[in-house]
C-alpha positions in Angstrom: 24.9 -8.4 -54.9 27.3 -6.3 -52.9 27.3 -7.1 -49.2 29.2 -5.3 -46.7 29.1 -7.1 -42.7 29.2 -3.1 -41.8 26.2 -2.0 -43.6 22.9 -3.8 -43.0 20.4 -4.1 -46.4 17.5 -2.7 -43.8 14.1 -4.2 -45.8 11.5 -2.6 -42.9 12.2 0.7 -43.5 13.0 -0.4 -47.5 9.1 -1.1 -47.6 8.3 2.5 -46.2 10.6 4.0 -48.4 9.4 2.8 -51.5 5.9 3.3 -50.7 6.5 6.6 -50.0 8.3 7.1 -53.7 5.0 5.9 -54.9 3.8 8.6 -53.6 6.0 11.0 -55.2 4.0 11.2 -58.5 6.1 14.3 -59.5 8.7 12.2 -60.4 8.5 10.9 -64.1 11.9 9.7 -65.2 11.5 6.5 -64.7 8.3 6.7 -67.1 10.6 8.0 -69.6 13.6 6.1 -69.7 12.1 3.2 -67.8 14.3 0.5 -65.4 16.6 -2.3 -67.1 18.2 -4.8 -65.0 21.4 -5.8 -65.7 24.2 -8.4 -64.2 27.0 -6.2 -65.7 28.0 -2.8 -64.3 29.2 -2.3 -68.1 28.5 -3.5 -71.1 28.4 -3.6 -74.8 25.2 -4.5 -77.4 24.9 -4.3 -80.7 23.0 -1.6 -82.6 21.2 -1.5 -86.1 21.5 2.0 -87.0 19.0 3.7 -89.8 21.2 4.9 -92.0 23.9 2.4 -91.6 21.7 -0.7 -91.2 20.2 0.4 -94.1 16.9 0.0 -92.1 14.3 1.5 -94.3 16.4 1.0 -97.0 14.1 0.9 -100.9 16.0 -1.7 -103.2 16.2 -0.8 -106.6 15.6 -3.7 -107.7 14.1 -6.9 -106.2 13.4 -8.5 -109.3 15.2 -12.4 -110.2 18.0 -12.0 -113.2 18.3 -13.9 -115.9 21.2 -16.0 -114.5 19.1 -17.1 -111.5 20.6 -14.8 -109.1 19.4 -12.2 -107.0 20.6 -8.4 -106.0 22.8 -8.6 -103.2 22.2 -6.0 -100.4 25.2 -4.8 -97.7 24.3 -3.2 -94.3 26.7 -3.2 -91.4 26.3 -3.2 -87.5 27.5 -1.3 -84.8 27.7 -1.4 -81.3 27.0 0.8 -78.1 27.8 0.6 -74.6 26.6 1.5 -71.2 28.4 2.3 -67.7 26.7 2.4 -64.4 27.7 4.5 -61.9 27.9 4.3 -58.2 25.8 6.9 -56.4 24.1 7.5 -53.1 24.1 9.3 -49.7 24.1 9.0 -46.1 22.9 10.6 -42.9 23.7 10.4 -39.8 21.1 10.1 -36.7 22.5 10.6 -33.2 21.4 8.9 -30.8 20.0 11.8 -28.4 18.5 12.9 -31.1 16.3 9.8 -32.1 15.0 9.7 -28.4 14.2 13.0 -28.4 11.7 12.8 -31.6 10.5 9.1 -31.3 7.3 10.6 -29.5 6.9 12.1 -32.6 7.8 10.4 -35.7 10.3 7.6 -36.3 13.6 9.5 -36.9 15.2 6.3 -39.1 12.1 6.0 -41.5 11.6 9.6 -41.6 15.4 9.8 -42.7 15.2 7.3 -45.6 12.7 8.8 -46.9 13.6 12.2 -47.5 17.3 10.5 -48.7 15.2 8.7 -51.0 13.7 11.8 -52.4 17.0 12.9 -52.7 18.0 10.3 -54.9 15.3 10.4 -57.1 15.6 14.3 -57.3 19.1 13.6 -58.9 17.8 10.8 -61.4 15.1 12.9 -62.4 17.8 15.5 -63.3 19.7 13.0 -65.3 17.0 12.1 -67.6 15.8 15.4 -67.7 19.2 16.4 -69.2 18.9 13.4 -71.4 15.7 13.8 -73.0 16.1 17.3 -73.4 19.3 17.3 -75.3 19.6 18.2 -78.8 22.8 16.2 -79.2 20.9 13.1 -78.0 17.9 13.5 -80.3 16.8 15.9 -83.6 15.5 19.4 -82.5 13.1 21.7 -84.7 11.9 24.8 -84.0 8.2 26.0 -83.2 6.3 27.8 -85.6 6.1 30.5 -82.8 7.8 31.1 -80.0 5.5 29.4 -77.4 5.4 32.8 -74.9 3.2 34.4 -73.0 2.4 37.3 -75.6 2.3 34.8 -78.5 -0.7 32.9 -76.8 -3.1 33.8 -79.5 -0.8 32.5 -82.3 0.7 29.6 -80.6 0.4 26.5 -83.3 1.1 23.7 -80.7 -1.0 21.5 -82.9 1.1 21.7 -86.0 4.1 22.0 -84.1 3.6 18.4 -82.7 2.0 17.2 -86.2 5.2 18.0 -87.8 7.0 16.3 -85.1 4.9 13.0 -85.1 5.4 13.2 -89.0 8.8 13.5 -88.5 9.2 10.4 -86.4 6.9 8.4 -88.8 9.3 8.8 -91.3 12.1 7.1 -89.0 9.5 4.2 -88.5 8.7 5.7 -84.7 5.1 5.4 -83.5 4.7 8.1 -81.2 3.1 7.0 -77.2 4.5 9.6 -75.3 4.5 13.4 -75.1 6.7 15.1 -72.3 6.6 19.0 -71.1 6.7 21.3 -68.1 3.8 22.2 -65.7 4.1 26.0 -66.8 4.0 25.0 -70.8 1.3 23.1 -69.9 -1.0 25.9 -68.4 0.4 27.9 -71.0 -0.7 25.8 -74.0 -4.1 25.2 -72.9 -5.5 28.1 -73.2 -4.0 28.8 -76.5 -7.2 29.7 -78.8 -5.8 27.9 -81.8 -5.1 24.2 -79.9 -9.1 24.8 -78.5 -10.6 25.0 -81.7 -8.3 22.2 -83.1 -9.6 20.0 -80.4 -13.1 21.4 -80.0 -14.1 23.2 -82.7 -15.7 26.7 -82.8 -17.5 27.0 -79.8 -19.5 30.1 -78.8 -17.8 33.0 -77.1 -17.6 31.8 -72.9 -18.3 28.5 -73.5 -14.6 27.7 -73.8 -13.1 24.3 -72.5 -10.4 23.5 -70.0 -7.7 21.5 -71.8 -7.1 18.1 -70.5 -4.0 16.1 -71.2 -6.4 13.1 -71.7 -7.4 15.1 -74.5 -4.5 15.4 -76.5 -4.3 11.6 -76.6 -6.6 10.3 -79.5 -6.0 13.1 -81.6 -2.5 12.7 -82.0 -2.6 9.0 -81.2 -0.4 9.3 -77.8 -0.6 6.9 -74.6 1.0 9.2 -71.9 0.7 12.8 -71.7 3.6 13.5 -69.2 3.2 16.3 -67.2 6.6 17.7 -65.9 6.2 19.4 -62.0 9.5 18.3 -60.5 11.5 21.0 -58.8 14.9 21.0 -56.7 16.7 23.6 -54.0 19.6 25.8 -55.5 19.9 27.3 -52.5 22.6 26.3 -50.2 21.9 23.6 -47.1 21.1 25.4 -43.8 19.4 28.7 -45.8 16.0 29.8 -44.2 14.5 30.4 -47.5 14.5 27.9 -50.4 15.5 28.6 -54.0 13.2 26.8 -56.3 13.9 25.9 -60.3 12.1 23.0 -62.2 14.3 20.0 -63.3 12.9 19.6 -67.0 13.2 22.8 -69.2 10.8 25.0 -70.5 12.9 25.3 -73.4 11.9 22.0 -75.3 8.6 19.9 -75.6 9.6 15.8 -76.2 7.6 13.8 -78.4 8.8 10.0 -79.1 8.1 6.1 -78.6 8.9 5.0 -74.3 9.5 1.4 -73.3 10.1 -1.4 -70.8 11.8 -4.5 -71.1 14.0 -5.6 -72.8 16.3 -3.5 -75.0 15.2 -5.1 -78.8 11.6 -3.9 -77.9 13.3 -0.1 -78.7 12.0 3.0 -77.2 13.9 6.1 -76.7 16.3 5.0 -73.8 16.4 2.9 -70.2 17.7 3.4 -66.5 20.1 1.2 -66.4 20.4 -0.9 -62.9 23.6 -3.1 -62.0 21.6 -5.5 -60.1 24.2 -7.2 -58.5 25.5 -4.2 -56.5 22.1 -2.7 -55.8 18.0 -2.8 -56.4 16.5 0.5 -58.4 16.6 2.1 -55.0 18.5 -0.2 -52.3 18.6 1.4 -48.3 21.3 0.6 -45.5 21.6 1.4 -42.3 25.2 0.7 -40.4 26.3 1.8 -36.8 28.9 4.5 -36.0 29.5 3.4 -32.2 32.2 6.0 -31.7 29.9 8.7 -32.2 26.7 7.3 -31.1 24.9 7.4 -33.7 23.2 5.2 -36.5 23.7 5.4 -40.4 21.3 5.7 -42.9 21.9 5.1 -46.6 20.3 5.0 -49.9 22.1 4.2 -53.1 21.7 2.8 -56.4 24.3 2.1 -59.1 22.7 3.0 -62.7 23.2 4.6 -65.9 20.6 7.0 -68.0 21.1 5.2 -71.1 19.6 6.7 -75.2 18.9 3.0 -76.8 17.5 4.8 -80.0 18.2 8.5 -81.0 15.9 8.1 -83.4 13.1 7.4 -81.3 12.5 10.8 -79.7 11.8 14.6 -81.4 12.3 17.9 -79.9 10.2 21.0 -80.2 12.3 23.8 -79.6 10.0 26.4 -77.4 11.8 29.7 -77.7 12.3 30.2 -74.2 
């Protein structure tokens, strides 16, 4: 791992940082394109694509000839690569400063932490703009456009049937659907998706939509509610500017997961472990202005392992 005899790897206030990231359950891009460990900052790894690797490929004919021999089949390989990148900030607490607060709160923990946030914020952007890329993986079209006036004839249900269809057809088994907080509310109280899921109940007896409930019906693991947000505005401004990270524009559908890279899955966070952990915190001192250093860095790339792995439901908005 990268060691520099300036900058200290500070583990106490490591342990507080992380648990507070736990804490940030806003945060789901690392349940999307989960963390891979690797020794090499870049790399290369072979890939079996559908088409070319004639994956799901139907022989014509599988029978024995006469001679004794059998049909001979061709497929080729490819091969994709990866690059981590180098990222992370600082912040600098004066020394006056640190004695001033420390009868409140602990001015070097406190500082990780919201660096930490900080850091996460930017990687949850990253896979936000990953995911949600129709370059990255197919894109279709809703039925209706999923608005607020169209909340009567909103076919969410069919929608994501057509999607999961879609991905059968690659070979995907669906676990994991991802959208917003504000498609969210707005999808649960379309009247079509409640009598899908409930049936025809009675005028006011009407159900609150849970994301638990959209599991069995359409076989999922992990309803993945999107709530992130981030500051436009700039630093110093009295009033914050507030956007979400993920887009209202597309709902994902597609197959998430850990490990190792042949077990598939839609993509991974790639971590060059021997420069940094997931989330690694320094702290270094700045004698000559009186003042300690805090840092947080990681060195990782948001990586698509399988394009075909993932569908898009364009919203309309």
């Amino acid at each position: 791992m990268y060691l520099n005899s300036n900058a200290t790897p500070r583990h106490d206030i490591n342990a507080v940082v992380i648990q507070a990231a736990k804490s940030a359950t806003q945060f789901i891009g690392l349940q999307v394109m989960p963390e891979f460990s690797t020794d090499a900052a870049t790399g290369i790894y072979p890939k079996i694509r559908l088409a070319k690797g004639a994956v799901l490929k139907k022989s014509d004919d599988t029978k024995r000839a006469a001679n004794g021999s059998y049909n001979e089949v061709t497929r080729s390989y490819e091969y994709d690569t990866y690059d981590c990148v180098d990222r992370g900030l600082e912040e600098r607490i004066d020394d006056a400063l640190a004695k001033r607060v420390k009868r409140y709160f602990d001015a070097e923990s406190v500082t990780a932490q919201l660096i930490l946030m900080d850091i996460m914020r930017g990687h949850e952007s990253r896979v936000a703009t990953t995911i949600q890329n129709p370059a990255n993986f197919n894109s279709t079209n809703a039925s209706v456009a999923y608005t607020e006036a169209n909340v009567a004839t909103i076919d969410f249900q069919t929608d994501l049937g057509n999607a999961l269809e879609r991905l059968q057809l690659k070979g995907v088994e669906a676990n994991t659907l991802v959208l917003t907080l504000k498609l969210w509310n707005r999808l649960r109280r379309c009247s079509r998706l409640q009598t899908f899921l409930y049936g025809n109940l009675p005028s006011g007896n009407q159900r609150i939509i849970r994301p638990d409930d959209l599991k069995e019906p359409f076989g999922l693991s992990n309803i993945l509610i999107a709530t992130a947000s981030y500051d436009s505005a700039k630093r110093g401004q009295a009033n914050p500017s507030l956007s979400t990270i993920w887009s209202d524009s597309y709902v994902w559908v597609g197959n998430v997961q850990s490990g190792a890279l042949e077990t598939g899955g839609a993509g991974r966070t790639m971590v060059w472990t021997e420069d940094s952990e997931l989330f690694t915190t320094e702290t270094y001192r700045d004698e000559k202005r009186r003042s300690d250093m805090v840092r947080v860095r990681h060195n990782t790339a948001e990586k698509v392992i399988d394009e075909t792995a993932g569908e898009l439901i364009a919203t309309g908005l």
